[in-house]
N, CA, C and O of each residue as an XYZ file, in Angstrom:
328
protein
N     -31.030      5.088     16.544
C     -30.893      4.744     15.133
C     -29.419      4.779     14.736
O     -28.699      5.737     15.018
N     -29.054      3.859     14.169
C     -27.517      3.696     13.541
C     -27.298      4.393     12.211
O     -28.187      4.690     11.413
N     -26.009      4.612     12.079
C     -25.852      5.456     10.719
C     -25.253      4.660      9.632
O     -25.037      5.080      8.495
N     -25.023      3.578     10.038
C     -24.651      2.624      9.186
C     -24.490      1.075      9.514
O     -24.262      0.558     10.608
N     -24.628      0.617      8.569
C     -24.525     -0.651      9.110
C     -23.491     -1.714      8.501
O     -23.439     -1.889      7.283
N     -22.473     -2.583      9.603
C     -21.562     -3.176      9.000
C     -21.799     -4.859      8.413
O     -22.642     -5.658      8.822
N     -21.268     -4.968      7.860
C     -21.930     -6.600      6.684
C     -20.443     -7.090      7.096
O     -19.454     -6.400      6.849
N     -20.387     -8.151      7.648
C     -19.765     -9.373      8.316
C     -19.897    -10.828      7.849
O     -20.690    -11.409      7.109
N     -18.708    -11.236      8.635
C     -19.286    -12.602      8.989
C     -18.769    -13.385     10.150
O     -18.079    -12.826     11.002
N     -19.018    -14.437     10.213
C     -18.750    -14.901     12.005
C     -17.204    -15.026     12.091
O     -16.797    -14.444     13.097
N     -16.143    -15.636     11.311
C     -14.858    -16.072     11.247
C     -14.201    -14.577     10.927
O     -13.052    -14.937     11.185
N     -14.092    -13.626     10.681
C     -13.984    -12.634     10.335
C     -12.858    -11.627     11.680
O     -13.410    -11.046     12.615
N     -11.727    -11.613     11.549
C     -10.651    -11.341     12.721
C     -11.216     -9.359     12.475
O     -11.851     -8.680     13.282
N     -10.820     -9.046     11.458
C     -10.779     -7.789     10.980
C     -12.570     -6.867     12.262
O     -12.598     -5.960     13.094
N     -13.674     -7.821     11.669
C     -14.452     -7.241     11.996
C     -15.290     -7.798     13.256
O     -16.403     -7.473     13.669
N     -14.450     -8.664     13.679
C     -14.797     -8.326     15.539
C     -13.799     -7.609     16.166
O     -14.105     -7.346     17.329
N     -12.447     -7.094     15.742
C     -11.952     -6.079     16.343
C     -12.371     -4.885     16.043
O     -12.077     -3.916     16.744
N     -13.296     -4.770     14.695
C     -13.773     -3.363     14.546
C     -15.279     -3.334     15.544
O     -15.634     -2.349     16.191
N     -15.670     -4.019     15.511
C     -17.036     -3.906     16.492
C     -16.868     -4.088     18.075
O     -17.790     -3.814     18.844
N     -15.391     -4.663     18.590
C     -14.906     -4.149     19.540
C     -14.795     -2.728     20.014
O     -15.425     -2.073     20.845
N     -13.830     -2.478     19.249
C     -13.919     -0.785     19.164
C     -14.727     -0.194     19.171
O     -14.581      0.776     19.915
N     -15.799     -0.252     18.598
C     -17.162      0.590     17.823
C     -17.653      0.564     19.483
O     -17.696      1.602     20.143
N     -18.056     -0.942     20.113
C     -18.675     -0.848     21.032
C     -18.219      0.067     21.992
O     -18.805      1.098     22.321
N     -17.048     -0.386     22.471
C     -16.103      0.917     23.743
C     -16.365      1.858     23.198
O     -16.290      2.452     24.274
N     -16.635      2.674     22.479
C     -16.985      3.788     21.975
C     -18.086      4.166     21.922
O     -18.329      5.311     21.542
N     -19.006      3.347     22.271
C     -20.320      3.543     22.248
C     -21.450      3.826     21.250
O     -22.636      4.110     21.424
N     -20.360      3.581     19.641
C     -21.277      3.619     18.410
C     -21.847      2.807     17.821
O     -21.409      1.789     17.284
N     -23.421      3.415     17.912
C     -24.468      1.816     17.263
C     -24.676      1.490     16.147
O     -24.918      2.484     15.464
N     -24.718      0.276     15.410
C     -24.737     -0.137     14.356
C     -25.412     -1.199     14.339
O     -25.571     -1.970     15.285
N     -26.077     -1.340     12.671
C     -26.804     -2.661     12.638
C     -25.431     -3.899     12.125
O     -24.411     -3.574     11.518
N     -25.743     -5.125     12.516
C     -24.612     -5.979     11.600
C     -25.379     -7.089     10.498
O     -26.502     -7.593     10.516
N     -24.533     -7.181      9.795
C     -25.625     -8.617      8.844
C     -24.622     -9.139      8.482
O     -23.699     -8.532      7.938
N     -24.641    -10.330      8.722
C     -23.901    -11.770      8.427
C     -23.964    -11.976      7.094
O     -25.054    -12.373      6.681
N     -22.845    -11.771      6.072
C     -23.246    -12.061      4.752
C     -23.594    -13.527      4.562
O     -24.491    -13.919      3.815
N     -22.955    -14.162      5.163
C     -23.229    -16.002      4.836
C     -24.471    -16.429      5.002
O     -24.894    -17.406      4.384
N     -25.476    -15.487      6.183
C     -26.707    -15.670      6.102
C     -27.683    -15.206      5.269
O     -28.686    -15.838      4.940
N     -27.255    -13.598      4.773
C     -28.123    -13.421      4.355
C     -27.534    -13.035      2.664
O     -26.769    -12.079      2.538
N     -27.968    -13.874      1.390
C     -27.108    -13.521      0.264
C     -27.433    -12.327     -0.605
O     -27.070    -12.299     -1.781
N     -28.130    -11.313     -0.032
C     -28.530    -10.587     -0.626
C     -27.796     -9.574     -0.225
O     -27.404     -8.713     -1.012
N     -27.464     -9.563      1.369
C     -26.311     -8.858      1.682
C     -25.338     -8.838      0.884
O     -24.872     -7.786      0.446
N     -24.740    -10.417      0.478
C     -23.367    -10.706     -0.164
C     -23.763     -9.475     -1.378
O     -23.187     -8.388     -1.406
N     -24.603     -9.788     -2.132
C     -24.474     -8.511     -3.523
C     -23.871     -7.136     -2.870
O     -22.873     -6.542     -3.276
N     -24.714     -6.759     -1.749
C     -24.252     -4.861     -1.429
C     -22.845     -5.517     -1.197
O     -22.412     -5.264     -2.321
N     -21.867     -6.133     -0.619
C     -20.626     -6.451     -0.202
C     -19.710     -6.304     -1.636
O     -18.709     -5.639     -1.904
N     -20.335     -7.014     -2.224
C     -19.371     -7.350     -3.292
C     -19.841     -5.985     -4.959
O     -19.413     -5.796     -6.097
N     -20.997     -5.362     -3.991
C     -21.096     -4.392     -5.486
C     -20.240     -3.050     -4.560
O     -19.691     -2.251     -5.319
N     -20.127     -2.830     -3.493
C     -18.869     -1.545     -2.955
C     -17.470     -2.286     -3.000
O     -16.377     -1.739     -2.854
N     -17.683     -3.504     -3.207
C     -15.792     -3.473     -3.376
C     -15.436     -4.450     -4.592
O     -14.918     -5.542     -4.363
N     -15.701     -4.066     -5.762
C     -15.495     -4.849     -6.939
C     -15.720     -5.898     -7.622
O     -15.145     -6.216     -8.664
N     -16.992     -6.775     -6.787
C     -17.501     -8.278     -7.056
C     -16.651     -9.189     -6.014
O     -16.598    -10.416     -6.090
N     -15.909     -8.307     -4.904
C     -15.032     -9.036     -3.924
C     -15.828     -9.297     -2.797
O     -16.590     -8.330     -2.826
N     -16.223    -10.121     -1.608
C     -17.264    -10.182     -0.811
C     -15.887     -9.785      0.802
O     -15.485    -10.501      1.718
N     -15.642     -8.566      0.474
C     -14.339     -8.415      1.454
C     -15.158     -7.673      2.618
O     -15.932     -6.811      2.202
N     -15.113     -7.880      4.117
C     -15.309     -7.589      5.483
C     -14.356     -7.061      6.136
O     -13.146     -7.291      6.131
N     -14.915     -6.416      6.637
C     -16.115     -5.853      7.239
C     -15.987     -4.280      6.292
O     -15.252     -3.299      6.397
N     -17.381     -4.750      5.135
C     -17.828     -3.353      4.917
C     -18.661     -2.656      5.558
O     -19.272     -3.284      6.422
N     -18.984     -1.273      5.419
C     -19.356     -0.325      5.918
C     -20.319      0.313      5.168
O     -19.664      1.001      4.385
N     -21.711      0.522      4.904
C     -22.277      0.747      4.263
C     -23.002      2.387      5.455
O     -23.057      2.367      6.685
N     -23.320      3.260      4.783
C     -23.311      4.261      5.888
C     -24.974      4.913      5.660
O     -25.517      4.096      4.916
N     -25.641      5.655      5.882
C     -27.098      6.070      5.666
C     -26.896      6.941      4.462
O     -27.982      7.182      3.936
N     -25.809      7.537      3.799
C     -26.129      8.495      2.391
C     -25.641      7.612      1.158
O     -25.384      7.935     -0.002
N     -25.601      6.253      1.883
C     -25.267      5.123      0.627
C     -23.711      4.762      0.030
O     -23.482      4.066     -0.960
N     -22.574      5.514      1.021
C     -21.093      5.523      0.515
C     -21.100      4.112      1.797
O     -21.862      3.480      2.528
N     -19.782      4.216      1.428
C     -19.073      2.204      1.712
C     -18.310      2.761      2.384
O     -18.060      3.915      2.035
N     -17.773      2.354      3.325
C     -16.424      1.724      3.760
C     -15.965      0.494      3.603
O     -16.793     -0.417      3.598
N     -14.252      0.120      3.405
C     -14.101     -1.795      3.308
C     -13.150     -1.334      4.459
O     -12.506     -0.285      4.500
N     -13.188     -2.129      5.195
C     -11.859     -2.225      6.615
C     -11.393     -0.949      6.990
O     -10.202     -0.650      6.902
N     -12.513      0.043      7.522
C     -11.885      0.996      7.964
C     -11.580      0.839      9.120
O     -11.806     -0.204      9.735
N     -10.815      2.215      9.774
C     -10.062      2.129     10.936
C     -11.148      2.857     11.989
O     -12.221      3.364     11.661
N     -10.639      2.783     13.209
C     -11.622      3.769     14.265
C     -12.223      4.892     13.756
O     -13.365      5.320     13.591
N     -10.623      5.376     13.480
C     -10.586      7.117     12.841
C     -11.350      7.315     11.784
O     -11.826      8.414     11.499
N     -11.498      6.414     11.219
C     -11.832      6.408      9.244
C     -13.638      6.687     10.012
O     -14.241      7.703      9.665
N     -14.293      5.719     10.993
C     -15.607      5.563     11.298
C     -15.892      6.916     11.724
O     -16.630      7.749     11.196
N     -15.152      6.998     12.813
C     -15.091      8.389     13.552
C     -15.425     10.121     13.005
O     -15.839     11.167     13.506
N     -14.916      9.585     11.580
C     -14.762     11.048     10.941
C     -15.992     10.425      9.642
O     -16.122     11.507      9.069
N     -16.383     10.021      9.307
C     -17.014      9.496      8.722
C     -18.734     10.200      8.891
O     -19.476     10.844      8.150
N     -18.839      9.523     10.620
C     -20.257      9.816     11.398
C     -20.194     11.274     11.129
O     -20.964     11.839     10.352
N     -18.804     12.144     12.117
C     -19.043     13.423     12.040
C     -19.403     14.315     10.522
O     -19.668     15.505     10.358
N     -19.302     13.370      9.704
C     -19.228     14.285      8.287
C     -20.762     14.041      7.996
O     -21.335     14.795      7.209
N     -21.554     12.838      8.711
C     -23.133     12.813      8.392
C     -23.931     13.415      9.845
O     -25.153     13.545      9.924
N     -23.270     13.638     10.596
C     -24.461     14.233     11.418
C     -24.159     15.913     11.370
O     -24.773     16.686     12.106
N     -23.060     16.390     10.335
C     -22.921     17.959     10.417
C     -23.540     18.495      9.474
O     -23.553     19.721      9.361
């Protein structure tokens, strides 16, 4: 089970280098294509100001990330599985 899941989209530089990373690291996540799905676009654009900015981070206690870093994910997980 993933602890969060990141909202994307296919052209998106930012968030295939973050799901690069994520992967070598071995952390699982769900992804959703905002362009596909527009209901996604609302959660996107209601954590970052009506902006539809990627790769957010939506996490299991309902807080956001917008373009975080390894570290930002990293410390993030550890603060929900402690």
């Amino acid at each position: 089970m993933s602890l969060f899941t990141m909202y994307t989209t296919p052209w998106c530089g930012y968030c295939h280098r973050l799901k690069g990373q994520l992967d070598r690291e071995g952390i699982s996540y769900e992804v959703v294509d905002i362009e596909q799905d527009p209901g996604a676009a609302d959660i996107v654009e209601s954590a970052n100001g009506g902006n539809q900015t990627v790769p957010t981070l939506v996490y299991s206690d309902g807080t956001a990330q917008t373009n975080p870093s390894l570290a930002q994910v990293k410390e993030k997980l550890a603060e929900l599985v402690a």
